[in-house]
C-alpha positions in Angstrom: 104.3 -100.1 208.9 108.2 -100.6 208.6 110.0 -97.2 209.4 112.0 -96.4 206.4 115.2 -94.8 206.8 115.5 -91.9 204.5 119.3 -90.2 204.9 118.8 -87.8 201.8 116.0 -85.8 203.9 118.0 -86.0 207.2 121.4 -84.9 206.0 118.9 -82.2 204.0 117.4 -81.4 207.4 120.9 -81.5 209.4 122.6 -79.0 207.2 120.0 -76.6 207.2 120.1 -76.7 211.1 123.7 -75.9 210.7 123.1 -73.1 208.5 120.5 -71.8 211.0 123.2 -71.8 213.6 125.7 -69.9 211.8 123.2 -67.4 210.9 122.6 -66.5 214.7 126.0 -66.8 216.1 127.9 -65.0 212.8 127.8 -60.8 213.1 127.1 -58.3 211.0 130.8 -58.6 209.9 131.1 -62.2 209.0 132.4 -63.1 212.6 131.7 -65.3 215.0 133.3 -64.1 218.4 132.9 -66.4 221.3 134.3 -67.1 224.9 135.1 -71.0 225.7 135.2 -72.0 229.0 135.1 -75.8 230.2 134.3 -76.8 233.9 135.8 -79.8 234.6 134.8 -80.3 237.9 130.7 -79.5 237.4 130.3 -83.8 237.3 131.9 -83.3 241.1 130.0 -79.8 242.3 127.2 -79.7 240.1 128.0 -76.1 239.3 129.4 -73.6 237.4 131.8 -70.8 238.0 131.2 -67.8 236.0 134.6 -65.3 237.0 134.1 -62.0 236.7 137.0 -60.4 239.2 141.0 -61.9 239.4 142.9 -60.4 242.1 140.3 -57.4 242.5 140.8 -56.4 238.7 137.8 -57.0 236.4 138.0 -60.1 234.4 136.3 -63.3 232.7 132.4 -61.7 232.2 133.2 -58.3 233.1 135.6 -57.4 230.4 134.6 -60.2 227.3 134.2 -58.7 223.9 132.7 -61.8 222.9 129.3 -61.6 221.4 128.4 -65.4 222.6 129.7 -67.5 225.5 130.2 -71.0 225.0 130.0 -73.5 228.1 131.4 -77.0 227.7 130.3 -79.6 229.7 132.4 -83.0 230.1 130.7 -85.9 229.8 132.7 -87.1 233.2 135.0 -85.2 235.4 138.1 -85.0 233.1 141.4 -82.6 233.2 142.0 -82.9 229.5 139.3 -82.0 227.0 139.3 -83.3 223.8 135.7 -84.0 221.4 135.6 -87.3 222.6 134.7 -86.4 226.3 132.1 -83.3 225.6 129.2 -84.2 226.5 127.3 -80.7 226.0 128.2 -77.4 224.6 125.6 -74.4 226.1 125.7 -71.2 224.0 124.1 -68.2 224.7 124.4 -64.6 223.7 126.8 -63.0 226.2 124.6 -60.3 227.1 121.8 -62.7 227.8 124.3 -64.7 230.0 124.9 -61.9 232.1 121.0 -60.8 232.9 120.4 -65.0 233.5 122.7 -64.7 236.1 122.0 -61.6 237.5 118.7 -62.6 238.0 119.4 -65.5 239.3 121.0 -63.5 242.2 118.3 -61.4 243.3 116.4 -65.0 243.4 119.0 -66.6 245.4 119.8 -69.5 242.9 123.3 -68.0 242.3 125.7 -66.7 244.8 128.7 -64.8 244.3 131.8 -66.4 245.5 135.9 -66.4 245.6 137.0 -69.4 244.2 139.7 -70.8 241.5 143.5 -71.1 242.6 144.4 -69.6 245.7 140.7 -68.1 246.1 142.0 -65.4 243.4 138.9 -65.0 241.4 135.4 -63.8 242.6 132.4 -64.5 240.6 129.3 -66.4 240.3 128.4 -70.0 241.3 125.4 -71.1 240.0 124.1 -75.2 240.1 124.3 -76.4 236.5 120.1 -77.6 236.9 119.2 -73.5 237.8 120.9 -72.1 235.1 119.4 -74.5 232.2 116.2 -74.2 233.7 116.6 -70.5 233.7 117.6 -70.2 230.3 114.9 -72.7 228.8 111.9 -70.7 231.1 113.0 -67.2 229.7 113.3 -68.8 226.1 117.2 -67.1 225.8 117.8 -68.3 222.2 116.3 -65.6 219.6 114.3 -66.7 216.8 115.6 -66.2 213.8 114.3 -66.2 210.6 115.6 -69.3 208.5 117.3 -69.1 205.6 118.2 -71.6 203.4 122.1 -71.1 202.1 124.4 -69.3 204.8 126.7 -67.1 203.5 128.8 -67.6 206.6 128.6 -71.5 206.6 132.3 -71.9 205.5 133.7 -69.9 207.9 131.6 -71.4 210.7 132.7 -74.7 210.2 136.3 -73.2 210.2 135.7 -71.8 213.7 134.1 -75.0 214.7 137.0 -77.0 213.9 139.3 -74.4 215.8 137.3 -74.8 218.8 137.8 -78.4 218.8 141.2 -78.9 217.8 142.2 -76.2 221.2 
């Protein structure tokens, strides 16, 4: 049997995965509010730095008001982000982020650790493998129920875009 492309039913299928997305990352309040941060070494260290302390005042995880936290990874080790060199975007609920790597401590996977410019920050290194194999094993994303028209997907996109441009 030839395979038969049929793009109707995927772009059907790809917008209603975007739709899904916006209904878990957009709040009661029509927002979607997010941390970015891009490690453009992890290609070199195979870790990530998740600050939490600069110069002994709280910072980075400690303070956030954002509801998600957004990781982009580089497809290679690259000083100047732009879409073209993103190779993966991990988002998680900020709250969830937090207990991952919390627990990741008391297991010794993570260790907390000065580090940035200077040796100004403190906060947690973690390698890239234990936290995704964390967050698949404790199943961090939460099901939501589908809908089939976001009322959010405008604004979404909007935010996407923002994100992008930098």
């Amino acid at each position: 049997m030839k395979y038969k492309y049929e793009y109707d039913k995927c772009l059907d299928k790809g917008e209603l995965a975007e739709d899904l997305f916006a209904d878990i990352v957009i709040n009661k309040n029509g927002k979607f509010i997010y941390e970015m941060k891009a490690d453009c070494k992890v290609h070199e260290t195979e870790n990530l730095f998740f600050e939490f302390k600069h110069l002994d005042k709280n910072s980075g995880l400690k303070i956030t008001k954002a509801d998600w936290w957004i990781i982009a990874i580089p497809k290679t080790h690259i000083y100047k982000i732009s879409k073209e060199k993103i190779g993966l975007f991990i988002v998680i609920k900020t709250i969830e982020l937090k207990k991952t790597l919390n627990k990741l401590l008391k297991e010794g996977k993570a260790v907390k650790k000065r580090g940035g410019d200077n040796n100004e920050f403190l906060g947690v290194l973690v390698k890239i493998e234990n936290l995704i194999l964390e967050l698949i094993k404790e199943k961090k994303t939460l099901p939501i129920p589908f809908q089939q028209k976001s009322p959010h997907k405008e604004s979404f996109q909007q935010e996407l875009e923002n994100i992008l441009k930098g």
